[in-house]
VEXFIPA-823958 format. One line per field, with one value per residue (C-alpha): residue number from 1; residue in three letters; x, y, z. Coordinates in Angstrom, 3 decimals. Layout:
BEGIN
n: NUM:...
res: ALA:...
X: X:...
Y: Y:...
Z: Z:...
END
This chain:
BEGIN
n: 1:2:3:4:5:6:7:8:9:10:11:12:13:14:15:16:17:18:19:20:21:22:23:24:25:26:27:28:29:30:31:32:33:34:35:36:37:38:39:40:41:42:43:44:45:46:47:48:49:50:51:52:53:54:55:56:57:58:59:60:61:62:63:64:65:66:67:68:69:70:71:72:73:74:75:76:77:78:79:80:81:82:83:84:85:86:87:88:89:90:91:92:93:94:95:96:97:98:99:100:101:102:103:104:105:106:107:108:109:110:111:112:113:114:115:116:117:118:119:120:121:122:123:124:125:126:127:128:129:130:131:132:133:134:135:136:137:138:139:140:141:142:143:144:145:146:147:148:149:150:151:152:153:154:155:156:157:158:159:160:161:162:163:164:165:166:167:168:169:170:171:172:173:174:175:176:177:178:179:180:181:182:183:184:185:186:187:188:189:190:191:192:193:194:195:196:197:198:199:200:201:202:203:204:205:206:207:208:209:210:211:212:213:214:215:216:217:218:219:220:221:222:223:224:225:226:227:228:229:230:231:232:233:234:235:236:237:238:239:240:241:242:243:244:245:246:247:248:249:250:251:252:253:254:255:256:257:258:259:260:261:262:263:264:265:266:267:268:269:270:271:272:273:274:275:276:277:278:279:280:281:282:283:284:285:286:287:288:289:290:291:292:293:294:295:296:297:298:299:300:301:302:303:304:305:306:307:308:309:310:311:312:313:314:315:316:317:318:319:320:321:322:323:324:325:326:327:328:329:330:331:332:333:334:335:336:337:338:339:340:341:342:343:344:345:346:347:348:349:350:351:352:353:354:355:356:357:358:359:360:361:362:363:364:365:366:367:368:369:370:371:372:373:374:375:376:377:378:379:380:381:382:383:384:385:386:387:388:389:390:391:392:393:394:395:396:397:398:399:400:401:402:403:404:405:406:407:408:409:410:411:412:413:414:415:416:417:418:419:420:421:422:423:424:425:426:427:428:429:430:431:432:433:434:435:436:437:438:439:440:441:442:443:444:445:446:447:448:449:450:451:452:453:454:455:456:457:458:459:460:461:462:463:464:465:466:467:468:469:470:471:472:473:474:475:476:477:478:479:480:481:482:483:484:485:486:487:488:489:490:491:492:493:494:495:496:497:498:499:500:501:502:503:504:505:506:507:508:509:510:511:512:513:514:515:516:517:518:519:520:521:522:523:524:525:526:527:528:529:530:531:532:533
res: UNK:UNK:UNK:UNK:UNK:UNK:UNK:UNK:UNK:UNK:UNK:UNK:UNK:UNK:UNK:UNK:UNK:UNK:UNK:UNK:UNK:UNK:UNK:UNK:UNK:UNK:UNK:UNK:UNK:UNK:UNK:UNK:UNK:UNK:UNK:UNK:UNK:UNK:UNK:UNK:UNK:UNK:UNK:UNK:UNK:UNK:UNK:UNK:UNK:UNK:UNK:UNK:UNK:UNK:UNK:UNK:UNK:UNK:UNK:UNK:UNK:UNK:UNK:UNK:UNK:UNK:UNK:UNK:UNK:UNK:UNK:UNK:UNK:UNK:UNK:UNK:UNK:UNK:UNK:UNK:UNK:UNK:UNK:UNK:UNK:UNK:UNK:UNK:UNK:UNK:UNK:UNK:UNK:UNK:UNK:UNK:UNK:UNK:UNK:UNK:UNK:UNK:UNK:UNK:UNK:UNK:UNK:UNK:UNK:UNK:UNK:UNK:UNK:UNK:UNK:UNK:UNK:UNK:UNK:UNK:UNK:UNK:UNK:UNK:UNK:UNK:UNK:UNK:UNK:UNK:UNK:UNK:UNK:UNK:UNK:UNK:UNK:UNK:UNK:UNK:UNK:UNK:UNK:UNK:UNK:UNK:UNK:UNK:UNK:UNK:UNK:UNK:UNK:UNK:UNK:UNK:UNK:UNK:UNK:UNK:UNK:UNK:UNK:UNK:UNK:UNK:UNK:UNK:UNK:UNK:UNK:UNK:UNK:UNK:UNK:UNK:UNK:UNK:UNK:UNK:UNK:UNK:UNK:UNK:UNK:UNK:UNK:UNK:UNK:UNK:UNK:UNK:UNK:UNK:UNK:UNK:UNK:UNK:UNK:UNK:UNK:UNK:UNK:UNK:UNK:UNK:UNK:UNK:UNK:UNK:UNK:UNK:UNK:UNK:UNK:UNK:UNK:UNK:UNK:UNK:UNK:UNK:UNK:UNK:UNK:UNK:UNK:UNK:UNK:UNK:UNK:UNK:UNK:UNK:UNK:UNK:UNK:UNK:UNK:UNK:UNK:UNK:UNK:UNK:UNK:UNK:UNK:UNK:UNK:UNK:UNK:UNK:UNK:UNK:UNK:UNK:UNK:UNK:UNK:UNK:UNK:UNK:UNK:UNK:UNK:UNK:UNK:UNK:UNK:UNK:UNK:UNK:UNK:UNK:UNK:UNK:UNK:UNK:UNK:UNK:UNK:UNK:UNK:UNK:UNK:UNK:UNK:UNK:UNK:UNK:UNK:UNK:UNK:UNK:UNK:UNK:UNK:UNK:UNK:UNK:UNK:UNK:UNK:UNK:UNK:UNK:UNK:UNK:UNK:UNK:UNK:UNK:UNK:UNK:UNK:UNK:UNK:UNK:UNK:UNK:UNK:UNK:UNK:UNK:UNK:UNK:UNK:UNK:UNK:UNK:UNK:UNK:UNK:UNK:UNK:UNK:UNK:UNK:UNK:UNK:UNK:UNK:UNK:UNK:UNK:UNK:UNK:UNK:UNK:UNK:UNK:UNK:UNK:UNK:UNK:UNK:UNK:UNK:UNK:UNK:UNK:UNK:UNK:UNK:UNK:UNK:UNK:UNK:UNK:UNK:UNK:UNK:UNK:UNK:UNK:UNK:UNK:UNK:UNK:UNK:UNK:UNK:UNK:UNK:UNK:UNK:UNK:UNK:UNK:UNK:UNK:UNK:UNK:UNK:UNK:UNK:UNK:UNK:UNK:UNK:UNK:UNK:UNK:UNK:UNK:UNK:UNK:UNK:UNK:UNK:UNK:UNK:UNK:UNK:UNK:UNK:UNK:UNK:UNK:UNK:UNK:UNK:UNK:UNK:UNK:UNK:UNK:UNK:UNK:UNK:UNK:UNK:UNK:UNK:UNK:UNK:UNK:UNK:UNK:UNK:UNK:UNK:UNK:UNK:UNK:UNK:UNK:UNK:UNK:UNK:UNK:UNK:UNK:UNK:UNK:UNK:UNK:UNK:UNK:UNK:UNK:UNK:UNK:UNK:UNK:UNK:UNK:UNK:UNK:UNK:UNK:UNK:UNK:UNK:UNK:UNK:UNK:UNK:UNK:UNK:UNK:UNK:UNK:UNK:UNK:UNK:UNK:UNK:UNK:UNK:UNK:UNK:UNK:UNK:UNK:UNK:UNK:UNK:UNK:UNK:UNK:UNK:UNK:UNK:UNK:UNK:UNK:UNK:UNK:UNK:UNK:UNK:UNK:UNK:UNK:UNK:UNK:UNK:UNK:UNK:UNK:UNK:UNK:UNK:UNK:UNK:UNK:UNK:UNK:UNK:UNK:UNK:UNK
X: -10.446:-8.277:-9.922:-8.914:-9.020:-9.553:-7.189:-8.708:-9.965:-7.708:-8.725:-10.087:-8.966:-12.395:-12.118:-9.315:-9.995:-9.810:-10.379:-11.962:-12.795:-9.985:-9.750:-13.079:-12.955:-9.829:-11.788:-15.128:-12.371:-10.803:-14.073:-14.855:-11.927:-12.420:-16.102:-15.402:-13.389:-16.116:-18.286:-15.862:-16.016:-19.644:-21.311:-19.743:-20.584:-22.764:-23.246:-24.926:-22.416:-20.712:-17.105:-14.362:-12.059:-8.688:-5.648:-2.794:-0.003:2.149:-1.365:-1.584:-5.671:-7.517:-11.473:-12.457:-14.942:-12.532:-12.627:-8.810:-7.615:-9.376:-8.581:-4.586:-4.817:-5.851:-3.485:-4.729:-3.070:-5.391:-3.884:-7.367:-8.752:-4.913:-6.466:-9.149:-7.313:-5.189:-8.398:-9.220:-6.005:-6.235:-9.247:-7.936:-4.756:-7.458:-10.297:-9.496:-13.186:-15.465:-13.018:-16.123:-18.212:-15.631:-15.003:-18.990:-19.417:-16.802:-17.861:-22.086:-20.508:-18.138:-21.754:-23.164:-20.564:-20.472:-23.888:-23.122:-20.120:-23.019:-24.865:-21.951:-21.200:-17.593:-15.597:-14.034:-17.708:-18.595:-15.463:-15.949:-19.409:-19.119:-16.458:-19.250:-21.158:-18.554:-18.143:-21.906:-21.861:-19.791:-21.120:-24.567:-23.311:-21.382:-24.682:-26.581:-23.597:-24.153:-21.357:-19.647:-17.941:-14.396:-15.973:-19.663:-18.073:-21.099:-21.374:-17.949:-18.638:-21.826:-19.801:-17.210:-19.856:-21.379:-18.050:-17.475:-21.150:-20.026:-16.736:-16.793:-16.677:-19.142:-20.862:-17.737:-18.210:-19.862:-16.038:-13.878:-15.903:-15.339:-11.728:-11.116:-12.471:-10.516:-7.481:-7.468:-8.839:-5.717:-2.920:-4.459:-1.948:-4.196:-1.015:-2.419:-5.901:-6.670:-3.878:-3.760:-1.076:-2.252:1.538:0.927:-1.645:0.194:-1.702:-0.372:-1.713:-1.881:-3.560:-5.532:-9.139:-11.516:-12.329:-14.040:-10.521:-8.945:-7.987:-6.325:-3.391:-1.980:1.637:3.634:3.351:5.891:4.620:7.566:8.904:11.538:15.013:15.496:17.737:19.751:16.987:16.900:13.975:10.486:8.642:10.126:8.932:10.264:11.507:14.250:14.086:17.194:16.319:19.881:20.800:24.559:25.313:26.376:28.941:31.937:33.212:33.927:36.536:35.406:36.479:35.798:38.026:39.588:41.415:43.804:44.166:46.903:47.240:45.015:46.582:45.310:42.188:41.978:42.847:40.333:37.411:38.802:38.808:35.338:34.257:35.818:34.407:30.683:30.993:32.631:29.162:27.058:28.996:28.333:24.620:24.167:26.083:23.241:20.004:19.080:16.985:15.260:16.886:15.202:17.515:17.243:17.686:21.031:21.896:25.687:25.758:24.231:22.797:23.372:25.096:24.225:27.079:25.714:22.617:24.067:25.797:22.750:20.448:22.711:22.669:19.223:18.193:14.908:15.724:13.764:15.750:15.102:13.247:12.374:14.234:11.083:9.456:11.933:10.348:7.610:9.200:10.941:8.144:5.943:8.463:10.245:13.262:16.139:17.843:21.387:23.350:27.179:27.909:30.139:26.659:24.592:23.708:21.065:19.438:18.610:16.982:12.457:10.893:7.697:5.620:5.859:7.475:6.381:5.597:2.182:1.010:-1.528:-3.366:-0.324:2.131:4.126:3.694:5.635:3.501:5.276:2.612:2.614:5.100:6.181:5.464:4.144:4.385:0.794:0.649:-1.631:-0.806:-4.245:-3.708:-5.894:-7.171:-8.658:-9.209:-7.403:-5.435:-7.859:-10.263:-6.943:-6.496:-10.108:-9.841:-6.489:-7.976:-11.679:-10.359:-8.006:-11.082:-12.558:-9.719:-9.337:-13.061:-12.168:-9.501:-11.932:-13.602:-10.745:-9.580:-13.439:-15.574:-18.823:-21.401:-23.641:-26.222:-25.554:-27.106:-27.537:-29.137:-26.615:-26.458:-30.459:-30.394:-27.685:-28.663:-32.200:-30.634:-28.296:-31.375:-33.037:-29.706:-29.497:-32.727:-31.801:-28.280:-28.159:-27.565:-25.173:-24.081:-27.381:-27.908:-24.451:-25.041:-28.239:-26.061:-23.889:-27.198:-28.285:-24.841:-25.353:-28.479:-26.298:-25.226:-28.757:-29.323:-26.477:-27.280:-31.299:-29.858:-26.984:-29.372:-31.870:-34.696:-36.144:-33.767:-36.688:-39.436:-36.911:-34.923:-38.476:-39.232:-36.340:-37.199:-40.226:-39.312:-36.745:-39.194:-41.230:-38.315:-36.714:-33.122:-32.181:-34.606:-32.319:-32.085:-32.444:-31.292:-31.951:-35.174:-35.662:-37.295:-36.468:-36.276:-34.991:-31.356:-30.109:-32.372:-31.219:-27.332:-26.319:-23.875:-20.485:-17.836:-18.227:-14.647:-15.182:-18.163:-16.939:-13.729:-15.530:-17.508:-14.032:-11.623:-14.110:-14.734:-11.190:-10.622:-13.004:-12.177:-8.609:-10.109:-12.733:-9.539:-7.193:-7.716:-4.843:-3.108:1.129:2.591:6.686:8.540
Y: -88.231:-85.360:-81.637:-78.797:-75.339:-72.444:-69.731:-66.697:-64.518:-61.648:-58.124:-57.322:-53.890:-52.691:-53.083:-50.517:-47.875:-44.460:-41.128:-38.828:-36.731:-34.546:-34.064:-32.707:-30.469:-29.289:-28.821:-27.013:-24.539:-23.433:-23.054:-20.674:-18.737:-17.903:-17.448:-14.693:-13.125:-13.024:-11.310:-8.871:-7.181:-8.685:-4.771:-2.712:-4.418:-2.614:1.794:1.212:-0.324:0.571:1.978:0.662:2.746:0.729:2.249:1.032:0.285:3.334:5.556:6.124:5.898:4.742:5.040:2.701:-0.025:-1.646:-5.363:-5.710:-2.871:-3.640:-7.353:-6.070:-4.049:-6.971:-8.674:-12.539:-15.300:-17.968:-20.013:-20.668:-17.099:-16.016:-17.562:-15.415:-12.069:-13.593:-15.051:-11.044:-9.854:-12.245:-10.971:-7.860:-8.702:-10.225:-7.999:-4.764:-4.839:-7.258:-7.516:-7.855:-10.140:-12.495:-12.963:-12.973:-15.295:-17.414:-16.690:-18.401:-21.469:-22.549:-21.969:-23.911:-26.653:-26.740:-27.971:-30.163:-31.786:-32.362:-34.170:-36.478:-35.949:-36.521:-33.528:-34.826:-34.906:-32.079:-30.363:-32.442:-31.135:-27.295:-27.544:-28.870:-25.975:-22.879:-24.432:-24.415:-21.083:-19.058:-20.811:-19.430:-15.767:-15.770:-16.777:-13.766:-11.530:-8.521:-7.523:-4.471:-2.525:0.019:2.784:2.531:5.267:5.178:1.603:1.639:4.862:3.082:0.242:2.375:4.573:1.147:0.251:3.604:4.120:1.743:3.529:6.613:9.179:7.936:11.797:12.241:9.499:11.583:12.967:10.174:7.753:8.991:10.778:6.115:5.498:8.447:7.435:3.646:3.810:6.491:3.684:0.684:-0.308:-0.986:-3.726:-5.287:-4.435:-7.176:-5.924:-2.814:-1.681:0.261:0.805:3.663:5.072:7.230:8.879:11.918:12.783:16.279:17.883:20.758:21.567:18.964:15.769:18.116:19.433:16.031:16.165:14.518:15.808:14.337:14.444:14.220:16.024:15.721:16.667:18.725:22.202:23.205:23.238:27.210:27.562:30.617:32.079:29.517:29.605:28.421:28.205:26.823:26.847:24.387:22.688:19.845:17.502:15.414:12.721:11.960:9.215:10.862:13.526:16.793:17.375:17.358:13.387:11.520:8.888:5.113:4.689:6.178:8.823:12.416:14.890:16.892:20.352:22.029:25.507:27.919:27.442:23.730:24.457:27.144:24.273:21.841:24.358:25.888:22.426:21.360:24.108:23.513:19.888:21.339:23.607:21.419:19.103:21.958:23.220:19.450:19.745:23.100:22.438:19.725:22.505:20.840:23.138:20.967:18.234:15.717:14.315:10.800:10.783:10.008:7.716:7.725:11.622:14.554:14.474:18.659:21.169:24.950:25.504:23.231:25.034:28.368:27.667:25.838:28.802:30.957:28.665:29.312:25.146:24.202:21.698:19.148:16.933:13.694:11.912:8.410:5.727:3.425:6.612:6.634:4.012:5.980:9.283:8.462:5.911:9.456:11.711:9.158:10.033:7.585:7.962:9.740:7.424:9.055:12.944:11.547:10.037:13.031:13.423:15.326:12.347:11.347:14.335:14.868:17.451:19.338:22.454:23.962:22.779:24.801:24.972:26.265:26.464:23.840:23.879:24.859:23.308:23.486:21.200:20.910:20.232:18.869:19.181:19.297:16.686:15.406:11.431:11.287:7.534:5.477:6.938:9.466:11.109:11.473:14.454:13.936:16.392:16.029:18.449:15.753:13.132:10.382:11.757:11.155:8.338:6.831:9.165:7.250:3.529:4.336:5.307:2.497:-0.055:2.114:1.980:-1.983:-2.104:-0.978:-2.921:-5.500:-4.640:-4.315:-7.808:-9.307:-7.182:-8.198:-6.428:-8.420:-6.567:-5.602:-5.502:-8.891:-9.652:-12.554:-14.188:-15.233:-15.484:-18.238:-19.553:-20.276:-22.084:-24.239:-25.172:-26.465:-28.379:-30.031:-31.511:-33.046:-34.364:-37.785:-38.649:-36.494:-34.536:-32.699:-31.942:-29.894:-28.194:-27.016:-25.570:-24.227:-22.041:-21.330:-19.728:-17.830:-15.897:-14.264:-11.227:-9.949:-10.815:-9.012:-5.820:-5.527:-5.697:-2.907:-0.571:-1.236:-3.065:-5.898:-8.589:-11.655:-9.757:-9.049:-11.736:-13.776:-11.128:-10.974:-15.333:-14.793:-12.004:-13.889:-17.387:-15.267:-15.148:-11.512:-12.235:-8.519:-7.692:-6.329:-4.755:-1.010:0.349:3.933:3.822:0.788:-1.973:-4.024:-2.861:-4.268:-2.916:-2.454:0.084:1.555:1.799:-0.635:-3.028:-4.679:-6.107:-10.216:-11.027:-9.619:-11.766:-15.238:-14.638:-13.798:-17.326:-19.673:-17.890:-18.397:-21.880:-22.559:-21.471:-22.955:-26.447:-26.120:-25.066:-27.791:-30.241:-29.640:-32.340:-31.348:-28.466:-29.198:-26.678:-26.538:-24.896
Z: 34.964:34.253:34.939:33.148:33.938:32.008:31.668:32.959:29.919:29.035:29.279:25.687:24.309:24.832:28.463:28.825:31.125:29.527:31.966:29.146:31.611:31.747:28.142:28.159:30.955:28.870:25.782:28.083:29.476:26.368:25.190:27.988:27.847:24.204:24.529:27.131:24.773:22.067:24.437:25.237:21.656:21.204:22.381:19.899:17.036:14.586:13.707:17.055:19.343:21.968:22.172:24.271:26.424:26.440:28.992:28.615:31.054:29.573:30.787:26.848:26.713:23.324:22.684:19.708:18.548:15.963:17.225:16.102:18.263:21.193:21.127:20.531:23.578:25.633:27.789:26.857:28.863:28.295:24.886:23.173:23.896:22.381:18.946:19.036:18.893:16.362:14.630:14.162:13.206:10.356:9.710:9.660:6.942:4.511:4.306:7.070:7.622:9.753:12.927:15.105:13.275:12.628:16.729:17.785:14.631:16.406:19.897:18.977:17.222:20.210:22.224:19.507:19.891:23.629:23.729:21.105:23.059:26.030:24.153:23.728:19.610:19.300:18.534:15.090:14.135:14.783:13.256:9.983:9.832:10.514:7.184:4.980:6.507:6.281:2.456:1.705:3.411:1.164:-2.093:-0.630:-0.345:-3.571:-5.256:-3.090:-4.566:-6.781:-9.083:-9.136:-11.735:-10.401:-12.805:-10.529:-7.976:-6.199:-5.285:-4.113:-1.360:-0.475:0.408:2.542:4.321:5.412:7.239:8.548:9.694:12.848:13.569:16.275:13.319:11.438:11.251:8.635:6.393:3.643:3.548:4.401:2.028:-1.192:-0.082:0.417:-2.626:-4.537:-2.853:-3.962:-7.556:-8.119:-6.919:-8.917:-11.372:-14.557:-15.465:-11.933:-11.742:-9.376:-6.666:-4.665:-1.845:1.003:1.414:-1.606:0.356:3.145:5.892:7.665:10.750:12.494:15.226:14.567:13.033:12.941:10.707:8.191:6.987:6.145:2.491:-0.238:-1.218:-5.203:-3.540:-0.552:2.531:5.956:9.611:9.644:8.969:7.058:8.399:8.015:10.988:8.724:6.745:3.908:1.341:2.665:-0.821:-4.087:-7.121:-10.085:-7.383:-8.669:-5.349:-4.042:-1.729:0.137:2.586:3.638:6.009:5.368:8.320:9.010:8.831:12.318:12.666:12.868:15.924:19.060:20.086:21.204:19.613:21.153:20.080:21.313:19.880:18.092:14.155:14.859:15.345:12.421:10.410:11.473:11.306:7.712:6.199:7.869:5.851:2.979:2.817:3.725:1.110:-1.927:-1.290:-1.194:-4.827:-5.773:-5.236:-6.827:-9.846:-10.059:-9.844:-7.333:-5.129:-2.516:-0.687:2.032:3.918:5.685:9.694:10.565:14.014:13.536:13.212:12.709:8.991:9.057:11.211:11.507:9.306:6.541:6.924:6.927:3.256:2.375:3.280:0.918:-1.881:-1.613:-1.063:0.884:2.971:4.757:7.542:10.148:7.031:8.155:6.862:6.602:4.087:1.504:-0.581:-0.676:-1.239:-4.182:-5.510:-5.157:-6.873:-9.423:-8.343:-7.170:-3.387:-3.506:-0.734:-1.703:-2.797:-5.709:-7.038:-7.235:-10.725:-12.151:-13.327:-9.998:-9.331:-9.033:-10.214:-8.638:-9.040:-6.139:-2.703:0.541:3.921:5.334:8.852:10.159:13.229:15.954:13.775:10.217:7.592:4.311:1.033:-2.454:-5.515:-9.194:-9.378:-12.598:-13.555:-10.190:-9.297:-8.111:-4.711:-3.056:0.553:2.977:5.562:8.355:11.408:14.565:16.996:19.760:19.565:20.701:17.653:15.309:15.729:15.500:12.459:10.933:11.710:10.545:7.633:6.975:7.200:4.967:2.423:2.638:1.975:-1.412:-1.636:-1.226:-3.822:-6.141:-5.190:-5.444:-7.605:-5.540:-2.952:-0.865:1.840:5.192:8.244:9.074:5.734:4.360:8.268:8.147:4.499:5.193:8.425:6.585:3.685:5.567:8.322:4.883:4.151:7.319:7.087:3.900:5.560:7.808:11.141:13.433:9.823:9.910:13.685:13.587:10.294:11.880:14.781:12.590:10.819:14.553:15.183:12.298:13.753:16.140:14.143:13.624:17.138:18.019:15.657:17.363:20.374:20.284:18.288:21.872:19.860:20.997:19.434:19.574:17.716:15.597:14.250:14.113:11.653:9.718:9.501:8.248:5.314:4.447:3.984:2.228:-0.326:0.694:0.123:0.877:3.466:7.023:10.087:9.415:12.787:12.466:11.673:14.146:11.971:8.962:5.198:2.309:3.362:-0.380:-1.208:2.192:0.787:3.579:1.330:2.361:-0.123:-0.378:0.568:4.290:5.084:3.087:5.010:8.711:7.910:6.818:9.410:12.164:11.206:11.239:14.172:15.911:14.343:15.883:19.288:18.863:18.419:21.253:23.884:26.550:27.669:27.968:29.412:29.282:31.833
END
């Protein structure tokens, strides 16, 4: 009788070895590194956080609790903590406001989704599942959202005191918050009402006086003096401005190279017809009226000579010179004038025309101020002081989150609560949605609410209050159907924070919820680290 033997069984695909322990040691490091960033910034978040003092290789030193800046100043190496700081310079492009929250936001859910990965959920769940959440999350706020009207004035400087009360000079923001405010509702185009460019908002720093004397000026102002080298005019009035991108100097060959001069009648003639050329343009430009000209910096020469200003000075021209190339847009946006780039185009037509041009001493320095001008273009000029330079320039970023807070609310004409109001609000609603949700679904979305809780958390704690007793409060006000009830940190204990004037535009927390999200979904979905030499 014949035997026959089996064939040994073939390994079945679900025998394969696979070593998933690398990938997720990959995954738990990247986690880390990013997590450490988020506690970085995580102290100065909130009117009562800390500030940072950044120095920089160059020595240059910076003091500021602006979550962008600091994270820009850091030297990141690690990839997924990299995505952070770029996770709050987007932040910063969309809404200008909410740097912070958007990386703590960021920094609780990879904590959330650490212990999630432990308890062996698999990571495209998980990533599927905060995306229902961050969706549910912003149709939550925009339902908690109050609208706002441009003409309510007041709304919109409650809203920018509220995002300059957590900036170092937030003792100022009864003056910067309304100077914001001024300065954006004067460049909305009412053809684009929806659209505002902080590009047509210029701010001028100089050093001198304190915060107090900041101003708006309705017209243009340079840090510089005027070029009066020969005695030329200092104050113009009717001034008929030429904005001019040649030089007026003698002309220099193309090509490098010497001149040799050999006897004295030579040289008469060279100097005699550099004058005559200098002083043809200058006839050009007078026949014009012209009586003011800014002239754009010059690299391939110099834009004016001490002869140029001599005949200038005499023609009785104010002159302004080393104008940046990069300001000229906005110069003759301001003064609805066109740029002059050849003498044999200067026409009167492209001339602007102003009030009154001069120059008047600020601080230790000179500054030159252009006002009454005629058809003035949709731009406004902010001059801002500090009595040092650090001061400045918390000053000049302070009040640009300020001013993209009401671009905000230009963009999205709605105000939700602050201090930490919308975070429980929406980490109670979603816990109620997860319970309703099955399987793994609802055990992450109820992560995802946890998270949440880490802004108020975050706010009691920075403001030295006992963060516990406090976010169990804010629970149980909010259960008890107080939408708007938040953490009032001056007075140390929880109020119904609209009443209080604490409101922030909608767009900067429904972006700090999806850009967080996203983020974290890509960190969430990186299994291996190839690095390319």
């Amino acid at each position: 009788m014949a035997t026959t033997v089996a064939p040994p069984p073939r390994a079945g695909k679900t025998e394969s070895y696979v070593d998933n322990k690398r990938k997720d040691d990959i995954r738990m490091s990247n986690i880390k590194a990013a997590r450490a960033v988020a506690d970085a910034v995580r102290t100065s978040l909130g009117p009562k956080g800390m500030d940072k003092m950044i120095s920089t290789a160059s020595g240059e030193v910076i003091i500021t609790n602006d979550g962008a800046t600091i994270l820009n100043k850091l030297d990141v190496l690690q990839p997924a903590a990299k995505m952070l700081v770029e996770l709050s310079k987007s932040q910063d492009v969309v809404a200008g406001d909410g740097t912070t929250t958007v990386v703590v936001i960021a920094g609780a859910l990879l904590k959330q989704c650490q212990t999630l990965l432990r308890s062996g959920i698999h990571p495209t769940v998980i990533s599927e599942s905060i995306y229902k959440a961050s969706v549910k999350a912003v149709e939550v706020l925009t339902a908690m959202a109050v609208p706002v009207e441009l003409s309510d004035r007041e709304s919109l400087i409650k809203s920018a005191s509220t995002s300059l009360n957590s900036k170092v000079v937030s003792q100022y923001s009864s003056l910067l918050a309304p100077l914001a405010v001024d300065s954006v509702l004067s460049v909305v185009d009412p053809e684009k009402p929806d659209l505002v460019d902080l590009r047509d908002v210029k701010i001028v720093k100089k050093l001198g006086g304190t915060v107090d004397d900041t101003e708006l000026v309705k017209g243009l102002v340079f840090d510089k003096k005027v070029s009066h080298a020969a005695g030329g005019p200092t104050r113009v009035e009717n001034a008929k401005i030429a904005v001019i991108q040649f030089q007026i100097s003698p002309p220099k060959t193309d090509i490098e190279q010497s001149i040799v001069v050999s006897d004295y009648t030579q040289m008469d003639r060279i100097l005699k017809e550099e004058r005559s050329y200098i002083l043809n343009m200058i006839k050009k430009i007078k026949s014009t009226g012209c009586n003011v000209l800014l002239i754009q910096k010059s690299i391939l020469r110099d834009a004016v000579t001490d002869l140029s200003l001599h005949y200038l000075a005499k023609a009785k021209i104010l002159v302004v010179k080393d104008v940046e190339r990069d300001d000229i847009e906005f110069i003759t946006k301001t003064l609805n004038c066109l740029p002059i780039a050849n003498i044999e185009h200067f026409r009167a037509e492209k001339l602007g025309f102003a009030d009154m041009v001069e120059e008047m001493s600020v601080g230790d320095g000179k500054i030159v101020k252009i006002t009454g001008i005629k058809d003035m273009g949709r731009t406004t000029t902010v001059l801002v002081r500090g009595s040092n330079q650090l001061v400045l320039d918390e000053a000049e970023r302070s009040l640009h989150d300020a001013l993209c807070v009401v671009r905000c609310l230009v963009n999205k004409r709605f105000l939700i609560a602050g201090g930490g109001a919308p975070e429980i609000e929406l980490s109670r609603q979603l816990g109620a949605w997860s319970k309703v949700l099955h399987g793994m679904e609802g055990f992450c979305v109820k992560s995802f609410a946890e998270a949440l809780e880490v802004v108020p958390y975050t706010l009691a704690e920075n403001a030295g209050l006992n963060p516990i007793v406090i976010v169990t409060e804010l629970r149980n006000r909010h259960a008890q159907g107080e939408i708007n009830a938040g953490i009032n940190v001056r007075k140390g204990q929880i109020t119904n924070i609209l009443e209080e004037n604490v409101v922030q535009p909608l767009l900067v927390s429904t972006s700090a919820i999806t850009l967080a999200t996203e983020c974290v979904r890509m960190i969430l979905k990186i299994d291996d680290i190839v690095t390319v030499r």
